[in-house]
DRENPA-3360 file (N, C-alpha, C; in nm, 2 decimals, always signed):
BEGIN
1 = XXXXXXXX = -2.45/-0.39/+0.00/-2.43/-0.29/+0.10/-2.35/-0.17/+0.03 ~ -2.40/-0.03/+0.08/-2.31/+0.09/+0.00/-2.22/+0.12/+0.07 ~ -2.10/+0.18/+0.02/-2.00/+0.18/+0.15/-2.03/+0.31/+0.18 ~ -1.98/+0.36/+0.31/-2.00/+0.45/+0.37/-1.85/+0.52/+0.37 ~ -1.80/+0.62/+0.37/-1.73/+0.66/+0.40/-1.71/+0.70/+0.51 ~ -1.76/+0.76/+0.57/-1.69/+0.83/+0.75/-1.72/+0.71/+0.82 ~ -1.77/+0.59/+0.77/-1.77/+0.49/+0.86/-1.62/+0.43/+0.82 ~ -1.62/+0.41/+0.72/-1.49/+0.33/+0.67/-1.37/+0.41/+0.72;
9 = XXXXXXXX = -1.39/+0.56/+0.72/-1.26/+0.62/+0.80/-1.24/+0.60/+0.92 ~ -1.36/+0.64/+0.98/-1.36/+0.60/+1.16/-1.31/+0.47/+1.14 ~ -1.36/+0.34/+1.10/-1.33/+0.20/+1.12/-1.18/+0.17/+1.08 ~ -1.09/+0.30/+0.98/-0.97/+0.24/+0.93/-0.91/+0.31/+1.13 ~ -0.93/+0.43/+1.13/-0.88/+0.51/+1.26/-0.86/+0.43/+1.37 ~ -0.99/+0.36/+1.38/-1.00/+0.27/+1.49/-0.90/+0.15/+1.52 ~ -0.90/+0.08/+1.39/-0.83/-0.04/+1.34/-0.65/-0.01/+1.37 ~ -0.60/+0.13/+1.35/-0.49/+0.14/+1.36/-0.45/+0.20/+1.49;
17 = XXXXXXXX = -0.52/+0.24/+1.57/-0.50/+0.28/+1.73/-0.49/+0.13/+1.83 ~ -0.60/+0.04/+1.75/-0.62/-0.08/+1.84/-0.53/-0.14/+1.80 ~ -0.45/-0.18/+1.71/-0.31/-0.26/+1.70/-0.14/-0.18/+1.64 ~ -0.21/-0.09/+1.75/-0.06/+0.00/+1.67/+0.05/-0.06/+1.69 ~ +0.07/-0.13/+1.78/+0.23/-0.16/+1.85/+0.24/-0.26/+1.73 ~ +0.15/-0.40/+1.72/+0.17/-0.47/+1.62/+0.23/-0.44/+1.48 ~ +0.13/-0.33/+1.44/+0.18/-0.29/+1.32/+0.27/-0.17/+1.29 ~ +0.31/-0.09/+1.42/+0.45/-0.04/+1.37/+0.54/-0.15/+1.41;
25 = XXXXXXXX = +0.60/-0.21/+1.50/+0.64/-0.33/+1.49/+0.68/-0.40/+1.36 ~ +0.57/-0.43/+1.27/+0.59/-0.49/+1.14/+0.63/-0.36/+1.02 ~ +0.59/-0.25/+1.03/+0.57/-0.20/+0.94/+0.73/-0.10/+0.94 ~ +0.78/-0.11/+1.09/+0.90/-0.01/+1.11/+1.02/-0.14/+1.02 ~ +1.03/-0.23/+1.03/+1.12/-0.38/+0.97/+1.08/-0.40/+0.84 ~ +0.98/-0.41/+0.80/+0.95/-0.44/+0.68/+0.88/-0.34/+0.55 ~ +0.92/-0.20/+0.64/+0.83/-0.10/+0.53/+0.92/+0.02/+0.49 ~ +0.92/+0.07/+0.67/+1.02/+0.20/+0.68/+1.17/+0.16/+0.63;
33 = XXXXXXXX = +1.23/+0.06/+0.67/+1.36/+0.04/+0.71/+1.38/-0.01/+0.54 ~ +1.33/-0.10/+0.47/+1.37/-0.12/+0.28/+1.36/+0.00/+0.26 ~ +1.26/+0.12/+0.29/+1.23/+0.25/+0.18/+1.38/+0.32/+0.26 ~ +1.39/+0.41/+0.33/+1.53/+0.42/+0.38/+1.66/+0.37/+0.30 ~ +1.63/+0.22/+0.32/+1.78/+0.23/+0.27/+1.77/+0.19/+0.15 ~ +1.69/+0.18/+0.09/+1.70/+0.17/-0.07/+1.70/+0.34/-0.10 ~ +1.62/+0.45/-0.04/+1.65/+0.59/-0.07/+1.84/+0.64/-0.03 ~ +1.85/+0.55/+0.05/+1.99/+0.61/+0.10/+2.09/+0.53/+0.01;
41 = XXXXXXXX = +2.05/+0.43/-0.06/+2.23/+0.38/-0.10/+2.18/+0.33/-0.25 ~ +2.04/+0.39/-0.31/+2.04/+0.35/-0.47/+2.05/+0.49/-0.53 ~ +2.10/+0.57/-0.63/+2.07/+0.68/-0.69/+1.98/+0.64/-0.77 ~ +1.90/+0.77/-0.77/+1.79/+0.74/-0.85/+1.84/+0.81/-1.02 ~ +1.75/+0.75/-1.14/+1.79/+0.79/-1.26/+1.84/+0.97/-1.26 ~ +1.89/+1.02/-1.35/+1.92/+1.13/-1.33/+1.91/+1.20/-1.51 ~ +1.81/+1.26/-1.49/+1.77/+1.33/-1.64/+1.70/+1.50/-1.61 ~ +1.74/+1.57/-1.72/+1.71/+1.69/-1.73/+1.59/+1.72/-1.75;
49 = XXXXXXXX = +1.51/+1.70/-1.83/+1.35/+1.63/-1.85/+1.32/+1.69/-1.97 ~ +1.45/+1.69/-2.09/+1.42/+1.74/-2.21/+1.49/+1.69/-2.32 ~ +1.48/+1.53/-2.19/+1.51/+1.41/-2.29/+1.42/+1.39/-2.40 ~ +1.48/+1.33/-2.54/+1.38/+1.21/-2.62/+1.34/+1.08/-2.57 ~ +1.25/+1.04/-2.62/+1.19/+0.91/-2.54/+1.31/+0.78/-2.58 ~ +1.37/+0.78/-2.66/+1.53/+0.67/-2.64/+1.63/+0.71/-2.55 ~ +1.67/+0.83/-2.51/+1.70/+0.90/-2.37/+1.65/+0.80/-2.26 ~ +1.54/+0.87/-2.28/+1.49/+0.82/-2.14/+1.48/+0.74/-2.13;
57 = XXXXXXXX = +1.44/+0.64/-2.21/+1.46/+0.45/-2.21/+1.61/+0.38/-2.18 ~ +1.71/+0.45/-2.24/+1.86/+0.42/-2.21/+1.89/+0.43/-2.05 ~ +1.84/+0.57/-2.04/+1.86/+0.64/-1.89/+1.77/+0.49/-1.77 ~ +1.65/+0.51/-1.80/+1.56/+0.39/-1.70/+1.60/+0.23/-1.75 ~ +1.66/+0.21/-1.82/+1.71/+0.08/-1.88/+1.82/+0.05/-1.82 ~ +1.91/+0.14/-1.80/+2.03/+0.15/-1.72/+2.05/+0.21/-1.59 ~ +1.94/+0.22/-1.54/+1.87/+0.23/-1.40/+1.86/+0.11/-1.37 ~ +1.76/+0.08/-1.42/+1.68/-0.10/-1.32/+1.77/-0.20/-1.36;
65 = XXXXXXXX = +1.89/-0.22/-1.45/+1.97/-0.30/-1.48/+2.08/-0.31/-1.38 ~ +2.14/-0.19/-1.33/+2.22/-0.16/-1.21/+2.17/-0.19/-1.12 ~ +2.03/-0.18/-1.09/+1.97/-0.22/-0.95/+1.84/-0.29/-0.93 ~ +1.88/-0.37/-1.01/+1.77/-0.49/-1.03/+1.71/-0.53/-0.88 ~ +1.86/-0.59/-0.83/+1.88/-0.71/-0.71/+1.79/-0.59/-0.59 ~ +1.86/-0.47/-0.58/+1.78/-0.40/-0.48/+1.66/-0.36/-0.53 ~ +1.58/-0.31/-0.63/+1.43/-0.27/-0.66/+1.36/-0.40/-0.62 ~ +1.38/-0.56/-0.68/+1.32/-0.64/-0.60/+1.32/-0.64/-0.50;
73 = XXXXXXXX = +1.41/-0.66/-0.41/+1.41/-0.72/-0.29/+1.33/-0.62/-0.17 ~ +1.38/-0.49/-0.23/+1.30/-0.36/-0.12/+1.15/-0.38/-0.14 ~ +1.08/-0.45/-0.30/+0.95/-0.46/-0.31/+0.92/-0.58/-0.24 ~ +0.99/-0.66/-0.23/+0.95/-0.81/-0.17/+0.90/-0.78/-0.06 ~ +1.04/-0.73/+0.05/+0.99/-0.64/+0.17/+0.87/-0.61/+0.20 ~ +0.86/-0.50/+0.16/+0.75/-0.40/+0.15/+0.61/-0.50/+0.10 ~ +0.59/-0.56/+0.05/+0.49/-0.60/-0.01/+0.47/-0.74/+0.13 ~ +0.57/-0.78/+0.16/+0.57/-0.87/+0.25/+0.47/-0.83/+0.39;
81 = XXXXXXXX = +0.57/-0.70/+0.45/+0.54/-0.58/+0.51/+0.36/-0.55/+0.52 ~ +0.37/-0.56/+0.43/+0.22/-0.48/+0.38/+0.11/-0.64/+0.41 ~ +0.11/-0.73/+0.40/+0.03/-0.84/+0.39/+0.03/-0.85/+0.53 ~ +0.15/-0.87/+0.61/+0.15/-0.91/+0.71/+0.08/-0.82/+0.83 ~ +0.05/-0.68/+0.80/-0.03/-0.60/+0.86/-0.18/-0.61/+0.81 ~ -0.20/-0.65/+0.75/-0.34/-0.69/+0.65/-0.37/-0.84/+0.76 ~ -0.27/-0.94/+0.82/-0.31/-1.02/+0.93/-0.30/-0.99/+1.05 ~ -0.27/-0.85/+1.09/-0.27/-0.82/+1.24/-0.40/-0.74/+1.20;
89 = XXXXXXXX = -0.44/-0.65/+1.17/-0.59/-0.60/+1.16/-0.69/-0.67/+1.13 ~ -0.69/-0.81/+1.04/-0.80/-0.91/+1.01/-0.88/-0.93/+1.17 ~ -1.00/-0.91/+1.13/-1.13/-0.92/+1.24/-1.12/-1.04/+1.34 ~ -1.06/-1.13/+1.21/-1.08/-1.30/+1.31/-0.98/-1.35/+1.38 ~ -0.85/-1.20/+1.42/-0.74/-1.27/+1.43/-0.74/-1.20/+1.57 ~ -0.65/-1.30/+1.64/-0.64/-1.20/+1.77/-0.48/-1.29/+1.79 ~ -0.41/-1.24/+1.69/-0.23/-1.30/+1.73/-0.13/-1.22/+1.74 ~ +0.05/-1.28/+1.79/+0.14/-1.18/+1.80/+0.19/-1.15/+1.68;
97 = XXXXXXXX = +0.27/-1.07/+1.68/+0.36/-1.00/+1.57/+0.40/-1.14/+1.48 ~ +0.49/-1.26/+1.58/+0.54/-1.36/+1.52/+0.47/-1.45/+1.45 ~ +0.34/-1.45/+1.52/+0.19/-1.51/+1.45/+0.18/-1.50/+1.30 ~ +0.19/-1.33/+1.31/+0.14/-1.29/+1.23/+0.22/-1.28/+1.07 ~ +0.35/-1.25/+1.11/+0.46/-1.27/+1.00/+0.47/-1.44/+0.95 ~ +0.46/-1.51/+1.05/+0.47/-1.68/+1.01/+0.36/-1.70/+0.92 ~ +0.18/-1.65/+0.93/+0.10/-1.66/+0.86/+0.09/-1.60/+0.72 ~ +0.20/-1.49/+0.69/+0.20/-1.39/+0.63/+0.30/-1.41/+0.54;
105 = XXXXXXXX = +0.34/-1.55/+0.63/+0.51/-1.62/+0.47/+0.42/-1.71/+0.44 ~ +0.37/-1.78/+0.50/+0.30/-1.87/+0.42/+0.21/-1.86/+0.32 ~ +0.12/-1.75/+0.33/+0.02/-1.68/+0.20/+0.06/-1.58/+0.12 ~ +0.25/-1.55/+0.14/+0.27/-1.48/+0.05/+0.26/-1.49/-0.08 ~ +0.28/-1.64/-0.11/+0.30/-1.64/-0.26/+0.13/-1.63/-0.35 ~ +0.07/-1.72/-0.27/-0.07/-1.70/-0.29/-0.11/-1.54/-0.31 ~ -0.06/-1.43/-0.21/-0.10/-1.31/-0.23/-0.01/-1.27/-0.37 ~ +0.06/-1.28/-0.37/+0.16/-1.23/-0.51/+0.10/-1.28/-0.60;
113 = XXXXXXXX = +0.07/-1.43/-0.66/+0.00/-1.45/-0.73/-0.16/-1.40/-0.77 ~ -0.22/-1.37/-0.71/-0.41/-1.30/-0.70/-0.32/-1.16/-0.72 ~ -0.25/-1.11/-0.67/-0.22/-1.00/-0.73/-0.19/-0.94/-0.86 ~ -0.09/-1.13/-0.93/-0.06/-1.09/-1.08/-0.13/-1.12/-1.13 ~ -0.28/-1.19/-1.09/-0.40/-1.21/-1.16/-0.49/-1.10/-1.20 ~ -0.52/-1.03/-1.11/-0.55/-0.88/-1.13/-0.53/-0.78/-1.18 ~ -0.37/-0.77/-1.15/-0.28/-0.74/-1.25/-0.30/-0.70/-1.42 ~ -0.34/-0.86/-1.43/-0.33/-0.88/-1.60/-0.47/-0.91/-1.60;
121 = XXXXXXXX = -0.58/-0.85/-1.51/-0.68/-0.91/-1.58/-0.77/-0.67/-1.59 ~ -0.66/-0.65/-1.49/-0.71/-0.49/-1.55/-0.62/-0.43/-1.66 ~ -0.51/-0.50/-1.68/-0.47/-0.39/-1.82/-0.53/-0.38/-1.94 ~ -0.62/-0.48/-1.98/-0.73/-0.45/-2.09/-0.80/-0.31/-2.06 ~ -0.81/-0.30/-1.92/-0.87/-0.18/-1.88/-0.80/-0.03/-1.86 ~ -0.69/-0.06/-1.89/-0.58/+0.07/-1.85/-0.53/+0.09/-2.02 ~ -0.55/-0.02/-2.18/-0.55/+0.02/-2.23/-0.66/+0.05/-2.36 ~ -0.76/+0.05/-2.29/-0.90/+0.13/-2.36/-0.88/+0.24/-2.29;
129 = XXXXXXXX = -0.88/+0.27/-2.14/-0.90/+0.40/-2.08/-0.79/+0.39/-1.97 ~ -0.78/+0.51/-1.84/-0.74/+0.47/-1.76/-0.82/+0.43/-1.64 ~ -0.95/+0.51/-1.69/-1.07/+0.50/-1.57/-1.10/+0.35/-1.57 ~ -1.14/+0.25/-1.63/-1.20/+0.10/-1.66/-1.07/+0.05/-1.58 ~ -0.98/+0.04/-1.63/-0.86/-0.04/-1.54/-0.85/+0.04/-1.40 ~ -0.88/+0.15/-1.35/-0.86/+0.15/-1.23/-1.02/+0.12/-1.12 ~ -1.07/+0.10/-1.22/-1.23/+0.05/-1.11/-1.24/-0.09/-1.15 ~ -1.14/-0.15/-1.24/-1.13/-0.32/-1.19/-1.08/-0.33/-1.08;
137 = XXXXXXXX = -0.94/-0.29/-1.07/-0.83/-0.28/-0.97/-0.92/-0.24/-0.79 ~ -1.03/-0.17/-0.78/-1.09/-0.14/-0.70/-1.19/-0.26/-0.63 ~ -1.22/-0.29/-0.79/-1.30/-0.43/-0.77/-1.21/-0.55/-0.69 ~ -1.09/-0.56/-0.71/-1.04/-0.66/-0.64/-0.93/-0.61/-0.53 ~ -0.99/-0.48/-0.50/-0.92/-0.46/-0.37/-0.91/-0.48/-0.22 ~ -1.03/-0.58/-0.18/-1.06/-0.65/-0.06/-0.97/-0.79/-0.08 ~ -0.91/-0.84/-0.16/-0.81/-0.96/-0.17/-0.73/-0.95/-0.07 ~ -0.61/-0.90/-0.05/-0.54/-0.93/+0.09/-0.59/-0.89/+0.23;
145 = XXXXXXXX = -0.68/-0.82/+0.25/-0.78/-0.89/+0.38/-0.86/-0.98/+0.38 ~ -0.88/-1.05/+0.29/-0.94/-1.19/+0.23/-0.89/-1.29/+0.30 ~ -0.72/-1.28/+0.20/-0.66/-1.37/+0.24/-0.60/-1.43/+0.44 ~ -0.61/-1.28/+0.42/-0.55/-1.24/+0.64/-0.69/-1.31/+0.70 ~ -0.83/-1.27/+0.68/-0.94/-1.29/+0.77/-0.99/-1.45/+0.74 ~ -1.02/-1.51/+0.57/-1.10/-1.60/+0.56/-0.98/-1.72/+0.52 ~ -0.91/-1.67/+0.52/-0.78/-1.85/+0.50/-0.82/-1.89/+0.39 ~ -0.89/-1.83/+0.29/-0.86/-1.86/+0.13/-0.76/-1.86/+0.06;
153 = XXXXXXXX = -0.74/-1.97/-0.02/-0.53/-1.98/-0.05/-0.59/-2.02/-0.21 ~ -0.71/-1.97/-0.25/-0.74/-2.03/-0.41/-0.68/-1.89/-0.49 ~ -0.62/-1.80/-0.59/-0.63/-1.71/-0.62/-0.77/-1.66/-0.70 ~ -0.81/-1.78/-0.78/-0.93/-1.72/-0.88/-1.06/-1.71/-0.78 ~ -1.02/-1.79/-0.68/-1.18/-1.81/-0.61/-1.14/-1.63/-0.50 ~ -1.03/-1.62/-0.45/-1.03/-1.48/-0.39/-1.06/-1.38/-0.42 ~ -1.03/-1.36/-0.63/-1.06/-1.27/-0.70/-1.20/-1.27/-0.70 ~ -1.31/-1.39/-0.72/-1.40/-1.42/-0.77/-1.49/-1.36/-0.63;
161 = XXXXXXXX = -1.43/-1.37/-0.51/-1.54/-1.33/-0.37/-1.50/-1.20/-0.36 ~ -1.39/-1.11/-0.39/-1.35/-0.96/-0.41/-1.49/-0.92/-0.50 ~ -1.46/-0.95/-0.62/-1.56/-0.86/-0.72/-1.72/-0.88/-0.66 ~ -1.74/-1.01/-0.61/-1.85/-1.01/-0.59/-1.88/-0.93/-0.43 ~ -1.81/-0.93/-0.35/-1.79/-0.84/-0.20/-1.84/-0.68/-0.26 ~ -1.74/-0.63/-0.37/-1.74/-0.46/-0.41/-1.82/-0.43/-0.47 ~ -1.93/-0.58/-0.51/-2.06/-0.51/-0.66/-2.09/-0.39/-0.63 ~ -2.16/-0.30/-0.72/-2.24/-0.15/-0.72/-2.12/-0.10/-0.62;
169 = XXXXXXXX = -2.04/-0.10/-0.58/-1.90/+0.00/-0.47/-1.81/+0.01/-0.54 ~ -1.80/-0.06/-0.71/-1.68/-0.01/-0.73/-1.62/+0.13/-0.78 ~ -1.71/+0.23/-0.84/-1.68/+0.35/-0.82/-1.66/+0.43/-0.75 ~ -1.73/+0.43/-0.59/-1.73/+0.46/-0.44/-1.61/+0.42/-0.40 ~ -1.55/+0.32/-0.42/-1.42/+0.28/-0.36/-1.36/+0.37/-0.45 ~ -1.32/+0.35/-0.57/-1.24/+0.43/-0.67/-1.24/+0.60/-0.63 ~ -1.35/+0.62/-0.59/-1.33/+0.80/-0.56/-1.26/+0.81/-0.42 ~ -1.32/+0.74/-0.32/-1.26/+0.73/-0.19/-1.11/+0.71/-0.22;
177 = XXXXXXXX = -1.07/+0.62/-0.27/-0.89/+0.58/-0.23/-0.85/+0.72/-0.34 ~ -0.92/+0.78/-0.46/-0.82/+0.84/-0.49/-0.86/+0.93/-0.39 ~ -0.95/+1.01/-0.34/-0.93/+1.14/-0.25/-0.83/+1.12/-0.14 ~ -0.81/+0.96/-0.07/-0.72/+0.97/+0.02/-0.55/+0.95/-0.01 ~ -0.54/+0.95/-0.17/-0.41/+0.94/-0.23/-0.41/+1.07/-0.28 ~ -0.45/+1.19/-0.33/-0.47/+1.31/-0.37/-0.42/+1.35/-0.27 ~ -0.53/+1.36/-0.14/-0.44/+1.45/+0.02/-0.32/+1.37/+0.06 ~ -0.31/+1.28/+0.08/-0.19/+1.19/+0.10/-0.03/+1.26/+0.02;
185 = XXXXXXXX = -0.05/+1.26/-0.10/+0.04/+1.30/-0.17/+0.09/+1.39/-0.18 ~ -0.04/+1.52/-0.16/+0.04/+1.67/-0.14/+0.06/+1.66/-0.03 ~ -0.01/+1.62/+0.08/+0.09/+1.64/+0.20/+0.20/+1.57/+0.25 ~ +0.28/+1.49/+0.17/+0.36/+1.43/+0.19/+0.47/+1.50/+0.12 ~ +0.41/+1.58/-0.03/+0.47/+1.65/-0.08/+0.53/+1.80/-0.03 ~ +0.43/+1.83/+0.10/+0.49/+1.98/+0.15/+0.58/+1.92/+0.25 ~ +0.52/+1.81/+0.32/+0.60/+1.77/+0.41/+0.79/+1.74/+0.34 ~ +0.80/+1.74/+0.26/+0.89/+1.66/+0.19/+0.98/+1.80/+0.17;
193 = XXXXXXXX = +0.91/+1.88/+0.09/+0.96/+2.05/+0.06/+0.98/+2.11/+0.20 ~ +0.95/+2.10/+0.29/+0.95/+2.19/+0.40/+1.08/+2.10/+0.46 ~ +1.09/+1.98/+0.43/+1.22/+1.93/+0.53/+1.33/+1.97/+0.47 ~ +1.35/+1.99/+0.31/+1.44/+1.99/+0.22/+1.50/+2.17/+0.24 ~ +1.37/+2.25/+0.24/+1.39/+2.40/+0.27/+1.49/+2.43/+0.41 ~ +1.43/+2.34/+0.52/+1.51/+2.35/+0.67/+1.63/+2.31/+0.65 ~ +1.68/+2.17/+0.58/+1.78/+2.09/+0.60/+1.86/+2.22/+0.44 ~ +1.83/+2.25/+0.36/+1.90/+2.33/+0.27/+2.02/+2.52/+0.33;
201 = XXXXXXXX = +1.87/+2.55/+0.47/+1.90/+2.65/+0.53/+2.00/+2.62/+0.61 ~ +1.98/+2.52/+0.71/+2.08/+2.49/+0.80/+2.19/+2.44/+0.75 ~ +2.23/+2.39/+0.60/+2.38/+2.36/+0.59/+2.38/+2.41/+0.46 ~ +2.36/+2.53/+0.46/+2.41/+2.67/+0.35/+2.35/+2.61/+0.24 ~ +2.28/+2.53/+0.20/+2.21/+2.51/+0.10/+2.26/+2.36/+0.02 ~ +2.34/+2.32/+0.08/+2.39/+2.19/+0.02/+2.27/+2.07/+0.09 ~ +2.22/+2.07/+0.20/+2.14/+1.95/+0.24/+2.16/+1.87/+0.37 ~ +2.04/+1.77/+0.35/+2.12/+1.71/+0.45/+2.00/+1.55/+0.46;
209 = XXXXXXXX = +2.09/+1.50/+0.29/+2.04/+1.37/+0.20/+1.95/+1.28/+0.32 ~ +2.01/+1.24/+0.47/+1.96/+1.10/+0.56/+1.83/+1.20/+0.62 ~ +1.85/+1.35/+0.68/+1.71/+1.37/+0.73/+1.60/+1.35/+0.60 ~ +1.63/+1.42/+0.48/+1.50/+1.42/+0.42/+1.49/+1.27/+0.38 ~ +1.55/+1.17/+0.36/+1.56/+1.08/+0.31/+1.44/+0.97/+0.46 ~ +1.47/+1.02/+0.57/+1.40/+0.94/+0.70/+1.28/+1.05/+0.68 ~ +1.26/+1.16/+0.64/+1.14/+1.23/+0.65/+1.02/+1.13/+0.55 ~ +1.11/+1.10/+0.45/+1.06/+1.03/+0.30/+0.99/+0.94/+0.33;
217 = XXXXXXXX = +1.06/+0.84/+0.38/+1.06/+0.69/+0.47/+0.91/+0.70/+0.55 ~ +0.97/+0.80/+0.67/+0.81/+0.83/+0.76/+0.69/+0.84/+0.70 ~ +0.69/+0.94/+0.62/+0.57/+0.97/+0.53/+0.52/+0.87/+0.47 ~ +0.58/+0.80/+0.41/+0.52/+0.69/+0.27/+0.49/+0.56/+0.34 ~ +0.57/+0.54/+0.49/+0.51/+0.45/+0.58/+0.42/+0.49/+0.59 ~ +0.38/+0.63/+0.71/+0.23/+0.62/+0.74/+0.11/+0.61/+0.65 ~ +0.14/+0.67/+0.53/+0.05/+0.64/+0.40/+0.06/+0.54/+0.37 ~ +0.12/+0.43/+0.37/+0.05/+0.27/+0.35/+0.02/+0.25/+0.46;
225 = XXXXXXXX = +0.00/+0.24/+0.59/-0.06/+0.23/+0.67/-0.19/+0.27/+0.68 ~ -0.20/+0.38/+0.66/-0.33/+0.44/+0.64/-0.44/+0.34/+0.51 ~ -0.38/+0.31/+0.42/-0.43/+0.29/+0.27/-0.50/+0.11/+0.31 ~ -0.39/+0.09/+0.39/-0.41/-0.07/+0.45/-0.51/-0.07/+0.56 ~ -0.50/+0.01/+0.60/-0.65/+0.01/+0.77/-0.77/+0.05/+0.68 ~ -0.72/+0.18/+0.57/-0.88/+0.19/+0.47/-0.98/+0.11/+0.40 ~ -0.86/+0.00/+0.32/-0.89/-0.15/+0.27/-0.95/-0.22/+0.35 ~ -0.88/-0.26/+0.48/-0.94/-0.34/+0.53/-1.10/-0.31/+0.57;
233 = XXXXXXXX = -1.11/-0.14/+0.63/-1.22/-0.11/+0.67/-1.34/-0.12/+0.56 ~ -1.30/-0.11/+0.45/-1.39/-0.11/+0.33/-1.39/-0.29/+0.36 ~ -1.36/-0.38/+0.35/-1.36/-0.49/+0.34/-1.49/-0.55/+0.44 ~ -1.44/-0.47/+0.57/-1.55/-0.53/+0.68/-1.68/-0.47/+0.68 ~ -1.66/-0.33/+0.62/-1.81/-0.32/+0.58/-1.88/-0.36/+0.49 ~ -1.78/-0.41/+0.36/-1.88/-0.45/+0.27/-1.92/-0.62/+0.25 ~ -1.86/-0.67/+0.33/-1.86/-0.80/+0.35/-1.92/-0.86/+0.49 ~ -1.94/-0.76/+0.62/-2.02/-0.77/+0.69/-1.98/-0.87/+0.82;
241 = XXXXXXXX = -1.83/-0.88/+0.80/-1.75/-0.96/+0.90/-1.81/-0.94/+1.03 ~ -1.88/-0.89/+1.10/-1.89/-0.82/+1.20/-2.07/-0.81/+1.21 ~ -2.16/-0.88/+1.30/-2.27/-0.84/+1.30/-2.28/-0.70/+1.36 ~ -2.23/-0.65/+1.41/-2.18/-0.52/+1.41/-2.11/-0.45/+1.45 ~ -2.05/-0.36/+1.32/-1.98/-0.32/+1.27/-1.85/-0.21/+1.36 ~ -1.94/-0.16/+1.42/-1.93/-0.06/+1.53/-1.85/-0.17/+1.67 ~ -1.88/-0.21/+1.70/-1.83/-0.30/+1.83/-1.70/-0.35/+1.76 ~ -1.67/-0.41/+1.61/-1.55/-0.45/+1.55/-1.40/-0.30/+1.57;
249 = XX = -1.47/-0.18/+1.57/-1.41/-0.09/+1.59/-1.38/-0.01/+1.76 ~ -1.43/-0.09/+1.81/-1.46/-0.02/+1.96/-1.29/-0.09/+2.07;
% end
């Protein structure tokens, strides 16, 4: 099947109107609230940008070393976050919030793992090119709605029904998510400049670190949100969960 795009948008649109409470619910606890407060209480590295590359290595070396314990844990979150919304949108599921996080600790590790499988099975591809490693990575991007809809807990056999779900789509997918990370980004990026310009004017140009810092947060939430309803929607069309397709979105 070829994926469609304005189907796959409508169907991500639809997917996130019909369980919105669920997934802001999940995604305000386990998405917004790590990005926040990891923005609000870690400094980020601080370089002029005309460091040497042992600069910079000392500088990012002595970054992740101070904040090891927090860069994990905000990812754990978030990645947690992120799965568990992947089982409130799954087709076959019709559960609560609590359902859905209980299902979503139990296939975490499973998801972590097919993830570091993919992982390491595209960097051969990211070091011939960057294009080959990112149209693997595309290839196995139906895995965590895999895991949410079909109760598969094998990693190789989830990788193994991904590549085979995205045959002939994996460059279709690859152009789609990057155009919706392209727009995504600058407009997160003006949104980001425009809060920093208000919050700069209003307090004489010094700032005002928690608004743009919750502007930050908002943004990069609804952009995984969005990125997670697009997946899944690619998932159900290319895999056919739905004798049709249309009524799964309705």
């Amino acid at each position: 099947m070829k994926l469609n795009y304005m189907q796959c948008w409508n169907g991500a649109m639809s997917l996130l109107r019909a369980h919105k409470e669920a997934i802001l619910a999940i995604a305000g606890v386990f998405i917004f609230l790590p990005t926040l407060l990891f923005a609000e209480f870690v400094i980020p590295p601080a370089d002029n940008g005309d460091e040497d590359m042992n600069t910079l290595f000392a500088i990012y070396s002595t970054y992740f070393n101070e904040n090891s314990l927090s860069i994990v844990a905000s990812n754990i979150a978030i990645s947690f976050g992120g799965l568990a919304i992947y089982f409130a949108l799954a087709p076959s599921r019709n559960s609560t919030v609590a359902e859905d996080l209980t299902a979503a600790l139990k296939a975490f590790l499973i998801y972590l793992l097919a993830n570091f499988l993919s992982a390491l099975i595209s960097v051969p591809g990211f070091i011939l090119f960057l294009l080959p490693g990112l149209y693997i990575m595309c290839r196995f991007i139906v895995v965590p709605p895999m895991i949410a809809d079909q109760g598969e807990r094998n990693p190789v056999e989830l990788l193994r029904k991904s590549w085979a779900s995205t045959r002939d789509n994996g460059f279709a997918i690859l152009f789609f998510i990057l155009i919706i990370a392209v727009v995504g980004t600058i407009t997160i990026g003006v949104l980001d400049a425009v809060t920093g310009v208000i919050t700069g004017l209003a307090t004489g140009g010094t700032g005002w670190p928690f608004i743009e810092n919750l502007v930050a947060a908002l943004t990069g939430t609804a952009f995984q949100l969005i990125i997670t309803a697009v997946i899944t929607s690619i998932y159900i069309e290319l895999t056919g969960t739905r004798a049709d397709i249309s009524q799964t979105f309705d």
